[in-house]
N, C-alpha and C positions, 0 to 999 in steps of 0.2 A: 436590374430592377428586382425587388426583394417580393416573394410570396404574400408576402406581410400586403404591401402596394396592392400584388394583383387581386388582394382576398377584399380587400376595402372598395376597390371599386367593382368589384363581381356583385360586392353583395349589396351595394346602393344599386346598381344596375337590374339586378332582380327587385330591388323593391320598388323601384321606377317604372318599369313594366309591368308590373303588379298593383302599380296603382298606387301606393306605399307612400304617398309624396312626404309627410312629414318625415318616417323614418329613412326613406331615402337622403335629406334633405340636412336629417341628425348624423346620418351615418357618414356622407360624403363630407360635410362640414367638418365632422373630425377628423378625417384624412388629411385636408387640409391644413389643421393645424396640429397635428398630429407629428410623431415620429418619422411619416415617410413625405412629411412635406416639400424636400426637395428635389423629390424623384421626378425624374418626367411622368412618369404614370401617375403624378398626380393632377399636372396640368394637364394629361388627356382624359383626366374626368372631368375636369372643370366645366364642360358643356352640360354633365348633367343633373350637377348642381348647378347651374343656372336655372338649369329646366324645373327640377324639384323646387327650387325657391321662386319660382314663378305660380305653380302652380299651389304653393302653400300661401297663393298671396302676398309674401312677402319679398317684391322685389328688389327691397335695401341689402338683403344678405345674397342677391346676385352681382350687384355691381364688381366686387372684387375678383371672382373667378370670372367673369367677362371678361375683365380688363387684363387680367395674366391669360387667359386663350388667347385673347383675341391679339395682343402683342405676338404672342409665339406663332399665331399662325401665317399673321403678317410677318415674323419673321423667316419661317421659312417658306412662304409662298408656293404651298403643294396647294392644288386647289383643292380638294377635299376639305381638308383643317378650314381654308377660308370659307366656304362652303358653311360647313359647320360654325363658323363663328356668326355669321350672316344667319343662319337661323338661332341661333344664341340673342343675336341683336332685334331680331322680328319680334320673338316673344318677350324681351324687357321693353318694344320700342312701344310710343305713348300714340302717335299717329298712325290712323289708316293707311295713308296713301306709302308709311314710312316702312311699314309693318309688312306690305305687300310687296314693295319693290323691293326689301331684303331678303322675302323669301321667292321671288323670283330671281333672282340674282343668283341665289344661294343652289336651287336646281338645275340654272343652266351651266354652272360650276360643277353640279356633283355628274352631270352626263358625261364629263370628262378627266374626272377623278376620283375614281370606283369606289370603295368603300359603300358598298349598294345598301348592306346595314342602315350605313348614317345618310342615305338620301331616302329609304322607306323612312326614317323616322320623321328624315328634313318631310316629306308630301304627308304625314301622317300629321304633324302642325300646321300644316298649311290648308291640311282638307277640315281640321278640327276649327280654325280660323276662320276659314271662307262659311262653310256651316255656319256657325252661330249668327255671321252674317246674313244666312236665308238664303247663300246662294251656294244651292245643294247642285247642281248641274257641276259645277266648276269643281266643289269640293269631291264629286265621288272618282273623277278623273283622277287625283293622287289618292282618293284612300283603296280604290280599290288595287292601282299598283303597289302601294305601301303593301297592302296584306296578299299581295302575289308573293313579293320578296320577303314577307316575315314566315308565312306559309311554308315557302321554299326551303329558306332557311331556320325551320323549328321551333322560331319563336312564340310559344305558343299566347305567354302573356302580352305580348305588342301583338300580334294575330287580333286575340280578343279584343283590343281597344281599336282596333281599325274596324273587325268586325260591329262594334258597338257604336261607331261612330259612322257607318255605311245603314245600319239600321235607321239610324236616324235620320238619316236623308231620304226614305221611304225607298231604300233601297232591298225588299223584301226579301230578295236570295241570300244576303249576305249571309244569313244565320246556318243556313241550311248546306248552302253551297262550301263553305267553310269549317263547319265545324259539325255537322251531320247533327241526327237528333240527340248523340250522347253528350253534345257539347249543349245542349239545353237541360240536362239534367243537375238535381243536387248531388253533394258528394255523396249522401247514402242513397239515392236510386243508380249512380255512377257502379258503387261497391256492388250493389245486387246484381247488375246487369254482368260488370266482371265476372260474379262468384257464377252465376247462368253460364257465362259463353267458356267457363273451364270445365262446364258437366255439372256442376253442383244443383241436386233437389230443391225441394220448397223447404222442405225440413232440412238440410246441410244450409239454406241461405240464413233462415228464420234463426239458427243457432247462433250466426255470426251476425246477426243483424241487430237495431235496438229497438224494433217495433214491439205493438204486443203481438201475439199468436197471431190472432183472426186476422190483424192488419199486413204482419211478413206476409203470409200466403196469399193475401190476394194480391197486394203490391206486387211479390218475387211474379206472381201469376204477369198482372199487365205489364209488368218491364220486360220478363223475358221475352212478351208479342212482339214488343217494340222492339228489343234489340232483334228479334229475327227480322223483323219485318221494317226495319226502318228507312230503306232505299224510297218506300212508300209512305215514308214520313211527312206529315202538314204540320208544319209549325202552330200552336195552338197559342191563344192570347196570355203574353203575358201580362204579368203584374202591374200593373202602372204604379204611377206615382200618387193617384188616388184611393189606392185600395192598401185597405186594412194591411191585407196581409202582409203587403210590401217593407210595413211599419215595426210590424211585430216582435220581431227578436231587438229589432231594439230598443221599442217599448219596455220590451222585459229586461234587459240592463239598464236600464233608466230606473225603472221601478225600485230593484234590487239595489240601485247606489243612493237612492233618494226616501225611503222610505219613511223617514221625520220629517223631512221637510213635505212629501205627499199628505201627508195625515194632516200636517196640519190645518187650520182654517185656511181657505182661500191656494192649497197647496197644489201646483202645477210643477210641470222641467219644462223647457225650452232652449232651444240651440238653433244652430245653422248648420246646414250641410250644401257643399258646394262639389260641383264634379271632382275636385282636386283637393278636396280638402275638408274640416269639418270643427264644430266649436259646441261642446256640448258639456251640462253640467255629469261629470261622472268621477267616483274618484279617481287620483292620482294611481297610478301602479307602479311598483317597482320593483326591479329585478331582485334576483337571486344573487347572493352576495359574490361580490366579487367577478363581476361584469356586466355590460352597459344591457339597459332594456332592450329587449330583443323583439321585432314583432308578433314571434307567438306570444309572449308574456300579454300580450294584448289583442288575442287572435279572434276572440267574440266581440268585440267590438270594431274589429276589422271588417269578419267579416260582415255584421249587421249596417257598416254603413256605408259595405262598398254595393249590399242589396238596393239601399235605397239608389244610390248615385249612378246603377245601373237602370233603375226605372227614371232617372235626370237625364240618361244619354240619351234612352229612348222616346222620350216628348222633348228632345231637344232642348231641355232647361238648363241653365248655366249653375241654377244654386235654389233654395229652398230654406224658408225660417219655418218653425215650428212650436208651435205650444200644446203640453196634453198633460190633463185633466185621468188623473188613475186613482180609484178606488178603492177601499180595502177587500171587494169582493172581485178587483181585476176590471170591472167595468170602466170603459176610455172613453174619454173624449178627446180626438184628437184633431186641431185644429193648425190646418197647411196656411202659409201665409206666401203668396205669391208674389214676386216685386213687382211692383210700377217702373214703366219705363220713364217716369217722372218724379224715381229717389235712388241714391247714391247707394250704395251697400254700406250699413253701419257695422258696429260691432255686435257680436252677437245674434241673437233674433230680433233686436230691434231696428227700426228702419235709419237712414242712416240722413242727410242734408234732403229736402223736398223740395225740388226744383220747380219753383210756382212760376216763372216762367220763362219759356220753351227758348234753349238757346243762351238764356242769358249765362254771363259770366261777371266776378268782383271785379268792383274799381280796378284794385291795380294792372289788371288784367286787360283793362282796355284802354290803361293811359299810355302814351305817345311819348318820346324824347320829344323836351323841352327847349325850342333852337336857343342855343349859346353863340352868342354875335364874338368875331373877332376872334374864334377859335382857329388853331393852325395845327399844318402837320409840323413833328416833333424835329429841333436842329439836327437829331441822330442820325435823318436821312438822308442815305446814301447809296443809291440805285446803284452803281459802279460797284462801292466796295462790296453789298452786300451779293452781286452778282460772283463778282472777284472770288469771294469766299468760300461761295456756295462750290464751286466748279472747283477750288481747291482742296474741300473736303472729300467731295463726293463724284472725283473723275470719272466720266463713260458714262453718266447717268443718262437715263432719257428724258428729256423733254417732253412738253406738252405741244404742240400747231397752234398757231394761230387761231385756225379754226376752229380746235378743241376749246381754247379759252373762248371764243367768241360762243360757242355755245353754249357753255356755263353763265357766261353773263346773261342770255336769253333766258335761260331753264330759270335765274336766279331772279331777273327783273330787276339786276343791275350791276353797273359799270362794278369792274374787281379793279380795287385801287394799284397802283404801279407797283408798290411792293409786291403783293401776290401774284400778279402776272409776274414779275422778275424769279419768283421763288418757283412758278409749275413750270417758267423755259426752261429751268436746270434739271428738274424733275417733278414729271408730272405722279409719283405717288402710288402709280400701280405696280402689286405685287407680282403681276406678270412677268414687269421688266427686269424684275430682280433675279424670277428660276429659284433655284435652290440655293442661291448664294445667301446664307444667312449674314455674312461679315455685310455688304450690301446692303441687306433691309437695315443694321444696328447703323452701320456709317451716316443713311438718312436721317433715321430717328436723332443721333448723335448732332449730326450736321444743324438739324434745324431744328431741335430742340424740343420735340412731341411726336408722337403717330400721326406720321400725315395723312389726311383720307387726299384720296383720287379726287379729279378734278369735279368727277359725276358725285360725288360725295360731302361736295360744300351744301351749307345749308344757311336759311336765314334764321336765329336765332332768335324768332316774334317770341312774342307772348304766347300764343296754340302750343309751343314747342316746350312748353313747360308747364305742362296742365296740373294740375292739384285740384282735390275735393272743394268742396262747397266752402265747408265746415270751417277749413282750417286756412283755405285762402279769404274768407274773409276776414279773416282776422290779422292780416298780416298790411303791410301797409310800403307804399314806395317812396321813397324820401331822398331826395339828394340835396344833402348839404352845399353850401356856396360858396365851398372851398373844395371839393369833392371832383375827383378825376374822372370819374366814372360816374354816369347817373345811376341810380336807385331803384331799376325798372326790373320785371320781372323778362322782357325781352325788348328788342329794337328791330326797326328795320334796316337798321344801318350796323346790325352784329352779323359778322359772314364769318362761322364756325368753318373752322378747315382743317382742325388738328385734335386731338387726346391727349393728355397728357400720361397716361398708361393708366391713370388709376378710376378713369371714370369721368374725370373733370372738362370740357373744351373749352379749347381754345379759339378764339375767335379776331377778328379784326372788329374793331368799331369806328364809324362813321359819326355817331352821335356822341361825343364823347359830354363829360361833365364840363363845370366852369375854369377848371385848374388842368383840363387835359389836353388832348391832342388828335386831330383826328388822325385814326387811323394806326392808333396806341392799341398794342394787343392786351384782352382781358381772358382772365377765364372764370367759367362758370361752373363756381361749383356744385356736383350733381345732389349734394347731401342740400342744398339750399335751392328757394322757391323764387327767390327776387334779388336782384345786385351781381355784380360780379367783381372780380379785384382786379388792381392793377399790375399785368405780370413784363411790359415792359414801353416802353416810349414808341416805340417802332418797331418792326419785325429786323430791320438792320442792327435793331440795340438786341432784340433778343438773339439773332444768330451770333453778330462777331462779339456781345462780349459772354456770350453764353450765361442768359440771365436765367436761372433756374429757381427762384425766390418769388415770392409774390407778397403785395400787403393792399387794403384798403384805407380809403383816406379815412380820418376819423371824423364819429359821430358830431354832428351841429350841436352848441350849448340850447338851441329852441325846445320848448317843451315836449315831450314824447308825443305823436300823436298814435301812438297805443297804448292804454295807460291798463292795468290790470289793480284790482282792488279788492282785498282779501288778508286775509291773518299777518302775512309774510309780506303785504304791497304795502298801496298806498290806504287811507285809516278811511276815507271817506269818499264821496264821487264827487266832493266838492273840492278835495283837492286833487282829484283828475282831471278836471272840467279847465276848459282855455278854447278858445277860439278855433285852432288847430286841432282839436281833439278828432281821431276819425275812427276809432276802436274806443269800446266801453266794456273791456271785462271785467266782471263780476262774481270772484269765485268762492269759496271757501269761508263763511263768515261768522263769530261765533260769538257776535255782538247782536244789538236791535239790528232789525228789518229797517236797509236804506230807500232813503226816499230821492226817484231821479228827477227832482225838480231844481239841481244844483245845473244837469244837462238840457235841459229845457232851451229852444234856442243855438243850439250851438249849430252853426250856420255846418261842418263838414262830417258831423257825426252822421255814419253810416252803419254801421256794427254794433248791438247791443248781445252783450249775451249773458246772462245771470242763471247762479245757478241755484236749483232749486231751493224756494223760502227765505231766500235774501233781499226780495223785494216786502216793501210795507205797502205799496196800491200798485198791482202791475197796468192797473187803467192809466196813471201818468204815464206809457210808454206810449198814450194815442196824442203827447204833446212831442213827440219825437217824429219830428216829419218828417226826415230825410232819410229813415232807415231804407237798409235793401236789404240786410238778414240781420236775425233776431233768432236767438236759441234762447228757451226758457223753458223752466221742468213742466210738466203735465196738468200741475193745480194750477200756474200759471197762464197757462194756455189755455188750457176750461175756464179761467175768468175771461178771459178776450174774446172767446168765442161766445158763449154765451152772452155778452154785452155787445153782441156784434162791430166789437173794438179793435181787430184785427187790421192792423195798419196795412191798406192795401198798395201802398207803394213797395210792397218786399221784392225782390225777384228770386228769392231763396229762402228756407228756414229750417231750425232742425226744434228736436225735443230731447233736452238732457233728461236721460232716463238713469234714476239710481241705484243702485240694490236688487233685489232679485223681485223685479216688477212683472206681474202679468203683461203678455205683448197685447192683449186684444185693447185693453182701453185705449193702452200708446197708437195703436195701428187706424185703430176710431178715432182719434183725437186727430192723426196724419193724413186721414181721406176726407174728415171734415173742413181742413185749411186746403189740400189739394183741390176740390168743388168747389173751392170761393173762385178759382180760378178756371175752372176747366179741367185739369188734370184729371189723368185715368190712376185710378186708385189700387193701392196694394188688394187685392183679389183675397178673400178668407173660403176655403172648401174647409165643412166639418166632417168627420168621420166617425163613426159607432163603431166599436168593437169589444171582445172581452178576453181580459189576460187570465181570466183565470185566476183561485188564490193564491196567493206565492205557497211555491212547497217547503 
């Protein structure tokens, strides 16, 4: 393993720990496609870019270093690595109950697979999790032995974030007991106290310090009490997320990057800052020629917004939108915009889909396979041969008991068809049985033609199992042609996921199959898509003995689209989107007159409207649209509904297409006025006074 390797991931690792999530997230990414990409030391970072791209939000750029760990740890079945890949899979997984049994799994693994590092960090996720859940008993159990073992072991940046995360569970020693009172100080009271405890006067501090006079000497004065006397240290209040102060330095980068657009009429910034992450209008920076942005190149903005995200750990808040109002004489107004647990996270600092009511979820999402009469399993099978075969590739395997399968069928709430019981008696799939034989784990994989999970590992593939925003699953639609193998669903209960295909995709058995299928024809699902899945082979007998490793879906029905989208690049008018079938109405982009929806009037399954802002000619025709359940329309448009108290109250979702660089307070006004027609607890506004002072 080359220096190059160990320097790539050393130094995503520090900025991991550090809080760093983007540039960790930049830094490890290019490792991976990088020059040392097929070093082992790059797949044993792969866990923490998952982790970085988790916590940047963005968990499409984890899928792939999941699926390379998580193969290689299944391959060589040390239990630490699995350990590790199980919480790799807790923080990408979409379910509670999924999310918790992985990280329970995952530490009763690491109690027997040392690597005490990577199990403080596995209980440092797991107390971080159970917290935001409110249930701070359970979480302080792993955070406080997380920050034993970072302690221990020197870490001082994972120390810190266990400590910050024990705080918040009203854990009030944590500060003190860990990191004494100099671990409460900033870096120039940190320097005073140093230059104190090497003998240094008020005049040798004051020299080396950046205050003015009068201010070194009394400061060097009250630091040095403190550093003598600090065993007798009280932790004194800090900053919250309400106070000025906490705001401030990054106020003044705001200011300094923004200062035409502040001036002008009606001139604010606004952004989002989330414990992990953060979205704010400031310029672009860039390195110094001739190597990649480095995080000091960007170290005032770091650290201004790792101040706030430390007063987010401490009131326990997962994230924060913000708009302020700056001056030419420094005078702010700075307004917090708090979320509702009754709106999605959008982008930016505006609010994101408003969930009007409690629980609901889109059509596709609660529709059902469709019984196909006279449907059968496929000629291909062959219990014998596929038996036959399995025990030819993969001799000495172990098996699964009877009773092991009989309790999956319980845990599952239903019968496992004969192929997959034939497929766990050869091998039941856990990396146990394998030990360190790598050739063993590839022989299975090889054998049956995916990562097989364990039998405790199957799951039912519903619809909950594939969750998506408001926004963007209403607008998607479930359709299965009547010629089509597969139906068109976003899950089934008749799909029993039992494998990977290494890259993120599962693979499943189906019960429910389409009009052209078979039950019990395997599909996979893939992870980049919300609804459908394709046909990967007739039978699990077709996919082991002829080793089908190909996949395709049946093609699209000639019946009219029932999502039709209408805009520059679509289709010319709503009149020629409009058909009976229609169940999606997008509206985008339009650089003609203002359409009028009386071409959709009627149409007995239209459930989705969404138009974007100034493309309607009377947004009152959407109170002839009855059957809507979301509706996204720009802000002028919404102010006409609301004020004509035309807000169609059949919705159970809506959002607000916000464009350009909008004040959030009208947007935020406009989203608690539609959440009150229903009850909903509304996005929370705290304002703030303060003064920056003139720019120097």
């Amino acid at each position: 393993m080359s220096s190059l390797a160990w320097g790539v991931w050393a130094q995503g690792l520090l900025d991991l720990g550090q809080g760093r999530m983007e540039a960790a997230l930049d830094q490890l990414e290019a490792g991976m496609t990088g020059t040392v990409r097929h070093q082992l030391t790059t797949t044993l970072f792969m866990p923490d870019l998952v982790e970085a791209a988790v916590r940047c939000y963005q968990p499409e750029r984890a899928r792939a270093p999941l699926a390379r760990f998580g193969q290689w740890a299944t391959a060589t079945g040390r239990p630490w690595a699995r350990a590790v890949a199980l919480r790799c899979r807790a923080l990408t997984a979409v379910r509670e109950e999924e999310t918790e049994s992985h990280y329970v799994e995952a530490i009763r693994l690491h109690l027997n697979g040392g690597r005490p590092f990577e199990q403080a960090r596995t209980r440092l996720a797991f107390g971080e999790w159970q917290r935001r859940r409110r249930r701070e008993a359970d979480a302080r159990i792993h955070l406080r032995q997380a920050l034993e073992t970072f302690e221990r072991a020197g870490a001082e940046p994972w120390a810190t974030r266990a400590r910050a995360e024990l705080r918040a569970t009203g854990d009030a020693t944590a500060a003190v007991q860990g990191m004494g009172a100099v671990g409460l100080l900033t870096p120039q009271e940190l320097q005073i106290v140093r230059l104190a405890a090497r003998g240094a006067t008020n005049r040798d501090i004051g020299a080396q310090s950046t205050q003015s006079d009068d201010g070194r000497c009394a400061h060097a004065n009250n630091l040095v009490h403190l550093h003598h006397d600090h065993r007798n240290y009280r932790r004194p209040p800090l900053p919250s997320i309400h106070d000025f102060v906490t705001w401030e330095p990054l106020l003044r980068l705001l200011r300094a990057g923004n200062v035409k657009s502040l001036a002008a009429p009606g001139g604010h910034v606004a952004g989002r800052i989330d414990r992990h992450g953060w979205s704010l209008p400031l310029p672009p920076r860039f390195p110094r020629p001739g190597r990649a942005l480095q995080v000091e190149d960007m170290q005032d903005e770091v650290d201004a917004v790792e101040r706030v995200q430390s007063a987010l750990a401490d009131v326990g808040a997962d994230g924060i939108s913000f708009a302020a109002e700056i001056g030419p004489t420094g005078r702010t107004m700075l307004y917090l915009l708090t979320p509702s647990p009754a709106v999605e996270a959008g982008i930016g600092p505006h609010p994101g889909s408003l969930i009007l009511v409690q629980g609901s979820v889109p059509e596709p999402w609660r529709r059902s396979p469709d019984p196909v009469p006279g449907v059968a399993t496929a000629p291909s099978v062959d219990l014998a041969l596929l038996e036959r075969t399995l025990r030819e590739r993969i001799p000495g395997a172990t098996g699964a008991t009877e009773a092991e399968i009989a309790a999956a069928e319980a845990r599952l709430g239903v019968a496992l068809p004969d192929e997959l019981k034939v497929l766990y008696r050869v091998t039941r799939g856990r990396w146990q049985d394998w030990g360190d034989d790598y050739a063993a784990a590839e022989r299975v994989f090889e054998a049956v033609g995916c990562e097989l999970f364990p039998l405790d590992g199957l799951y039912i593939a519903d619809a909950p199992s594939r969750p998506c925003p408001w926004r963007f699953a209403a607008t998607a639609a479930a359709v299965t042609p009547p010629d089509a193998a597969v139906q068109g669903l976003v899950g089934s209960p008749g799909w029993i996921a039992f494998g990977d295909n290494g890259g993120g995709d599962r693979i499943a058995v189906d019960l429910t199959p389409g009009p052209r299928g078979h039950v019990g024809q395997l599909i996979m699902l893939d992870h980049e898509q919300n609804i459908g899945a394709a046909l990967l082979a007739d039978s699990l007998t077709d996919l082991v003995v002829n080793r089908r490793r190909d996949w395709h879906s049946g093609r699209p029905g000639d019946e009219p689209p029932v999502v039709a989208r209408v805009n520059i690049r679509g289709l010319t008018s709503v009149q020629a989107a409009a058909h009976p079938a229609l169940e999606v109405l997008r509206i985008g982009v339009w650089d003609g007159e203002p359409l009028s929806l009386a071409p959709a009037t009627g149409l007995p399954r239209l459930r989705t409207l969404t138009a974007y802002p100034g493309t309607l000619a009377d947004p009152l025709e959407i109170t002839k649209l009855t059957g809507l359940e979301f509706l996204e329309l720009g802000p002028e448009e919404w102010r006409v509904l609301l004020d004509a108290g035309a807000v169609p109250r059949g919705l159970s979702a809506a959002a607000i297409d916000v464009q350009g660089n909008r004040h959030p307070l009208p947007i935020v006004a406009i989203a608690n006025e539609l959440l009150a027609l229903w009850g909903r607890p509304p996005i929370t506004r705290t304002i703030l006074q303060g003064h920056l002072g003139p720019i120097a």
